[in-house]
Residue, then its C-alpha position, 0 to 999 in steps of 0.5 A: x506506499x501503494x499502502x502506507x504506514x501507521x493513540x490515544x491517551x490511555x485514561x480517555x479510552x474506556x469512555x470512547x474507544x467503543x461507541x458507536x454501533x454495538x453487537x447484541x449480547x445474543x450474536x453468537x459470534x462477538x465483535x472484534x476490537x482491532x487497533x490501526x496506526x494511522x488514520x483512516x483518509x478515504x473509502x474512495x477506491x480511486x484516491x485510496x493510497x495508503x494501507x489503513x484505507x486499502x485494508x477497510x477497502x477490502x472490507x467495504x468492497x468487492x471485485x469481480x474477483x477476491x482473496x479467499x479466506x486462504x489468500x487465493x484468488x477466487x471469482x467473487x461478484x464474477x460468477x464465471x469467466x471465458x478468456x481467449x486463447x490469446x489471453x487478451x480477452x476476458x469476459x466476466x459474467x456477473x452474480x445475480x442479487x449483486x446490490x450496494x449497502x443502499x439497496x441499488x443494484x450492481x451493474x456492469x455499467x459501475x464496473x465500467x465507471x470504477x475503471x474510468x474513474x482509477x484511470x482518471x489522471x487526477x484521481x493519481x490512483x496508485x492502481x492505475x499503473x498496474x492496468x495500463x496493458x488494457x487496450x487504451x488505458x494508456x492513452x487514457x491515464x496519460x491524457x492523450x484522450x478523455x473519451x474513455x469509450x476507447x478504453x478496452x473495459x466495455x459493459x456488454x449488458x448489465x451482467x457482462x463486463x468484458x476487458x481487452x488487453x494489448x497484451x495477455x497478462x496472467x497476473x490479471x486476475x490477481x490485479x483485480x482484487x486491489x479496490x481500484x476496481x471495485x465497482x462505483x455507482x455514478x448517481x451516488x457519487x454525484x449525489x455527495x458534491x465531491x465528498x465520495x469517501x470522506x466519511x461514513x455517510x458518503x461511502x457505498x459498500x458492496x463488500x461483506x461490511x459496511x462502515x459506521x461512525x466516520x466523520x472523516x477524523x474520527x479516531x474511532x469508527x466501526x464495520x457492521x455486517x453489511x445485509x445486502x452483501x451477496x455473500x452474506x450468509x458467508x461473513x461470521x464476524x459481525x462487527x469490527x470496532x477499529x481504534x487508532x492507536x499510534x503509540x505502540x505502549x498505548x496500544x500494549x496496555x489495551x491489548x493487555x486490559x481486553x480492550x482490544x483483540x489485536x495490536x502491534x509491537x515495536x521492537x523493544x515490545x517483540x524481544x520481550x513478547x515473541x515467545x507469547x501464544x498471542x503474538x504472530x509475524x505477518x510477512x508482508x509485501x512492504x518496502x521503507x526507504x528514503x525518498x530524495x527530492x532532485x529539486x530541494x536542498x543539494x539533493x540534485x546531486x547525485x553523488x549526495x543522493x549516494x552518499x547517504x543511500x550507503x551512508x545509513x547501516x541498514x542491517x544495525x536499523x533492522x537488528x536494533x531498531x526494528x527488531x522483529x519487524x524488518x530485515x535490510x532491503x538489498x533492492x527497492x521490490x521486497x524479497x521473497x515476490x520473485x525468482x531471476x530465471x537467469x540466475x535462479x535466486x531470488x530477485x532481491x539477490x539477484x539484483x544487489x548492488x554495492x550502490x545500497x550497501x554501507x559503507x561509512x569511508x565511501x559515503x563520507x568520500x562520496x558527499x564530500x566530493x558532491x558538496x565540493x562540485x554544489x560549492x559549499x561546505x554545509x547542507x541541511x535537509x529535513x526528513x519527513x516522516x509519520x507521527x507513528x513510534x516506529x517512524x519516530x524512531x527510525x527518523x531519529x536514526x536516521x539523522x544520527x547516522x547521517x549526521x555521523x557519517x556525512x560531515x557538514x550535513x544537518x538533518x532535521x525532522x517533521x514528524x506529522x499525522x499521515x494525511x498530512x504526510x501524504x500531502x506534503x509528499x504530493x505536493x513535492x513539499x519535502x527534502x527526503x521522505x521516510x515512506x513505505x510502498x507495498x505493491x499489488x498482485x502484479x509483483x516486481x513490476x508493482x515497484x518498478x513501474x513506479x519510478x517512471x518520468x511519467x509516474x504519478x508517484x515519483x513524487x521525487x522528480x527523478x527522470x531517465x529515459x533509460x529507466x523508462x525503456x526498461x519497464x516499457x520493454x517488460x511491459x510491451x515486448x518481453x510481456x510474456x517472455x518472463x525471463x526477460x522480463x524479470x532481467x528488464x525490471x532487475x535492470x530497472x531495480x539497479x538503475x534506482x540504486x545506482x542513480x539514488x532515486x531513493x534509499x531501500x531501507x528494509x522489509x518489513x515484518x507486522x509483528x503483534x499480538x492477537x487475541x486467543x479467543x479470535x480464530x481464522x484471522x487472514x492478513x495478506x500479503x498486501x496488508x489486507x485484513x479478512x474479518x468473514x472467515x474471523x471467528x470471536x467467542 
């Protein structure tokens, strides 16, 4: 969930799935009719932790760098960089003309504020762990200080930012193309009373759009070029219309009545469509699994947790759930991100283990022996999960499969609207969470770093000092000896498997169907859109 998951009533959406702002019936390029499955939360880069508001992020905002049109990093308000020869310094010399939507100009002092306020601890950016090698940053997010002049990110003037690290990190600039640090203006958001984000009036764009009609529920919103953007002239698309759609079927009839240019599919859809000209696979970056709470139900139990970590067929999920979208995750960081240098395969080979595969007689032998040390004969857990098709009916799979394998056991399941799954999940008001987490440029360690005692997003309370010495390590002594530091956060990988922190259930494929007339649409990796190179006649 760095990024998180994601229907309206078909007869209602003629009259409103497109008001708002319209495009002149002149522009030589037409507007794109785009659907997502979840709400829109937040355009405040600090508290963004779900895919929706990461992707319109991407949209509203810039950093010093971006992802191009081919999902290269490339200097974007930076127009030039001098790193030193120990790689711990970088100094960022800003474009001229850099403005925000309003007017006002793009300082290094707003850069410094969009670091400080990531690395704010009650923000809980899901960025901030992957900047903590910044001399300071640490001690900053952890709350051993709150002067924020001791971290190393300094405006030298008003066009020079400059970041010193403990440590040299090549992953650096492709880091700094995630939203967390993305530059914020201090007066604006003071001027919106706490409220920064949380609708269209009180957002700020220095990126190629700005966003229109957002109330902050709206199932309905659009982005129109923003004129101030520095690289204006470079964005062909001039407006996106945006419509949530949950229902996969909903979604489906849309598409085929040309009232919207992308949707996705579920996996019924996909047997049926993938030989279509319009549909495409996008791979991404994404892992689902299971989030076990130690502190609710029998769940403190660790041969429980194993239980039914190995007591779900994730292989027969992906095949005849989710078929075309997933394949079974063999570790918690997705496949295809990583090579073991050791062994020379790739990371989610390498660090496989039997505590993740199925396994019906063990799971049964293995909950049966942790009920008998809890005491008792009978659990109930609920699952929580999003009001998506998708998630409905993994949800459902999973409690039969849990149910079947694990006697004694009742499941139930909550279905709720993202924003409030989110908030259940940081308030720990959950007994397992089915949720996804995609990572940032910086990799495996994207995933790893997320399980630590003092990680924000633990939201399940596990806790292991082994664990945690194993990221320090990758993180601080074996920095830069990628070897090693691959081998620490496989370690990491299976102390999670082992332990049953969570359950990896799969990696995740968008499968959907994209108009004919649309040309050059760039999703990456990270699930991040790219309307400027987007062409619709």
């Amino acid at each position: 969930m760095n990024k998180g998951t994601g229907i309206i009533a078909g007869v209602l959406v003629s009259s409103i799935l497109f008001g708002g702002t319209s495009v002149q019936a002149a522009t030589k390029n037409k507007a794109i009719n785009y659907t997502v499955t979840s709400e829109l939360q937040t355009l405040n880069q600090a508290t963004a932790a779900d895919t929706v508001s990461e992707s319109i992020l991407y949209s509203t905002g810039q950093g010093l760098y971006r992802m191009n049109g081919k999902s290269k990093v490339v200097l974007a308000d930076a127009k030039s960089v001098d790193i030193s020869k120990d790689g711990k310094t970088y100094t960022f010399h800003l474009k001229s003309g850099l403005q925000y939507s309003n007017g006002t100009k793009v300082t290094a002092q707003d850069y410094v504020y969009g670091f400080q306020q990531t690395l704010t601890p009650k923000n809980q950016s899901t960025a901030a762990s992957s900047v903590l090698d910044i001399v300071g940053a640490a001690d900053f997010y952890n709350g051993k200080t709150t002067n924020f002049s001791t971290v190393g990110v300094k405006a030298l003037d008003s066009k020079t930012v400059q970041i010193k690290l403990t440590v040299a990190n090549p992953d650096l600039p492709k880091i700094l193309t995630g939203s967390g640090f993305y530059p914020e203006n201090k007066a604006f958001i003071d001027s919106t009373d706490g409220k920064y984000g949380s609708t269209a009036a009180t957002s700020l764009s220095n990126g190629p759009y700005i966003l229109k009609d957002f109330n902050g529920s709206s199932t309905t919103f659009q982005l129109v070029k923003n004129p101030n953007y520095v690289d204006a002239a470079k964005v062909k698309t001039p407006q996106v219309n945006y419509t949530v759609v949950k229902d996969n079927t909903t979604g489906y009839n849309l598409f085929q009545s040309g009232k919207v240019d992308y949707t996705t599919l579920n996996a019924t859809q996909v047997k049926s469509l993938k030989k279509s000209k319009e549909y495409r696979a996008d791979k991404t970056e994404y892992t689902t699994y299971m989030q076990f709470n130690l502190k609710r139900s029998v769940l403190n139990n660790k041969k429980i947790r194993q239980a039914m970590e190995i007591g779900v067929n994730k292989k027969e999920l992906a095949n005849d759930v989710l078929t075309g979208s997933s394949t079974p995750a063999t570790t918690f960081a997705p496949a295809n991100i990583q090579t073991d240098h050791k062994s020379g395969k790739d990371f989610s080979k390498a660090y496989q283990t039997t505590y993740n595969q199925y396994n019906a007689k063990k799971a049964a032998k293995l909950f049966a022996a942790g009920m008998k040390e809890e005491g008792k004969q009978t659990a109930t857990v609920t699952i929580l999960a999003a009001d998506t098709s998708e998630a409905k009916d993994v949800s459902v799979y999973l409690k039969a499969q849990l149910e079947k394998n694990l006697k004694g056991l009742t499941v139930n399941i909550k279905n709720v609207p993202k924003p409030t799954l989110i908030a259940d999940m940081r308030a720990g008001n959950f007994d397992i969470v089915y949720i996804g987490w995609e990572g940032d440029a910086s990799g495996v360690m994207s995933y790893e770093q997320v399980f630590t005692s003092d990680g924000i997003f633990s939201f399940g309370n596990y806790k292991s000092a082994t664990y945690d010495a194993l990221i320090k390590k990758a993180k601080t002594t074996d920095a830069t000896k990628e070897k090693e530091r691959v081998a620490d956060l496989g370690k990491a990988d299976q102390m999670l498997q082992k332990d049953a922190a969570l359950a990896p259930l799969g990696y995740t494929t968008t499968s959907a169907l994209l108009s004919k007339q649309v040309k050059n649409l760039q999703i990456n990796a990270y699930g991040d859109v790219d309307f400027m190179h987007a062409v619709k006649k």
